[in-house]
C-alpha positions as CSV (number, residue, x, y, z in Angstrom):
1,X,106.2,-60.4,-54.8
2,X,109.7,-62.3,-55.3
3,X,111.8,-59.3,-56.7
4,X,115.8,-59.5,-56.2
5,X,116.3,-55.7,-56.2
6,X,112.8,-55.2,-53.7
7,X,114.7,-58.0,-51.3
8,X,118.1,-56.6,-51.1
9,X,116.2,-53.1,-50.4
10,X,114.1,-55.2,-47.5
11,X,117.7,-56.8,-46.1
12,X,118.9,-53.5,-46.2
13,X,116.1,-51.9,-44.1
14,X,116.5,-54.5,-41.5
15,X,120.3,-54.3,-41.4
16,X,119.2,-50.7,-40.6
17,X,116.9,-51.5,-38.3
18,X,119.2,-54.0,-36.4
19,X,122.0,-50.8,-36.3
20,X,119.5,-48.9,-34.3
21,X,118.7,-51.1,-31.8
22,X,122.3,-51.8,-31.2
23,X,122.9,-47.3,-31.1
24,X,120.0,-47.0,-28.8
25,X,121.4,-49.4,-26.0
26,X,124.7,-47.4,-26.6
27,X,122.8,-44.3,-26.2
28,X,121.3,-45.8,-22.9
29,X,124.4,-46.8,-21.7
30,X,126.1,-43.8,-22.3
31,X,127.1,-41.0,-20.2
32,X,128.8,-38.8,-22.0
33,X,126.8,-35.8,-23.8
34,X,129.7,-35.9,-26.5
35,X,128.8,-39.6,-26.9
36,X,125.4,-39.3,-26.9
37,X,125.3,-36.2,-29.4
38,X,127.6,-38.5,-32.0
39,X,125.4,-41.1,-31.6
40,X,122.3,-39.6,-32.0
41,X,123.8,-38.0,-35.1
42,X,124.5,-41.4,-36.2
43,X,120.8,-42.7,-35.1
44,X,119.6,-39.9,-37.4
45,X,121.8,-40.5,-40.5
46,X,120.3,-43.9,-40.5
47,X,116.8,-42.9,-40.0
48,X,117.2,-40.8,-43.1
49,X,118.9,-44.1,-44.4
50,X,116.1,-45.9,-44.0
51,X,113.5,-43.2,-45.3
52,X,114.9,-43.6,-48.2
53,X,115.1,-47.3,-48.5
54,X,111.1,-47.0,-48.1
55,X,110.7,-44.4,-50.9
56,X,112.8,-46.7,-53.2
57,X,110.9,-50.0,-52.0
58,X,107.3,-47.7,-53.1
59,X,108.6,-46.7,-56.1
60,X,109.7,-50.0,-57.2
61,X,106.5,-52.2,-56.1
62,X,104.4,-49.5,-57.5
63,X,106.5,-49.9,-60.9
64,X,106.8,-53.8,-61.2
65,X,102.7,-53.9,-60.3
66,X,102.5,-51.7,-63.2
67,X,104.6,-54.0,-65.7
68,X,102.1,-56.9,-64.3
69,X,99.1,-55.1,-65.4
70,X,100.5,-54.3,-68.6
71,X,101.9,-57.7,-69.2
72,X,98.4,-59.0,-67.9
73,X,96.2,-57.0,-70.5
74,X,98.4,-58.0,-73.8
């Protein structure tokens, strides 16, 4: 499905995803607990971030395969 607002919501998730891989080789790198406890703090904020993102993404496919059906059956 070709949807503007269901692809900026899929670049956003892997703009996201991209963030985390680049916090967990900080984390890795790290040696500082202060460091680390920031970061994961960080690595959580996106996680919720990207929960979020998916709940939007559901509700939106879900909505636009409704307005198909209904277009469909008129």
């Amino acid at each position: 499905m070709n949807d503007p607002y269901l692809n900026d919501l899929r670049d956003d998730f892997e703009g996201y995803s991209n963030q985390l891989k680049k916090l967990k080789v900080k984390l890795l790198k790290s040696d500082s607990p202060e460091l680390q406890a920031k970061i994961i703090n960080q690595i959580d904020s996106i996680a919720n971030k990207m929960e979020n993102n998916q709940r939007q993404s559901v509700k939106v496919t879900k909505s636009r395969i409704k307005e198909m059906k209904s277009k469909s059956k008129k």
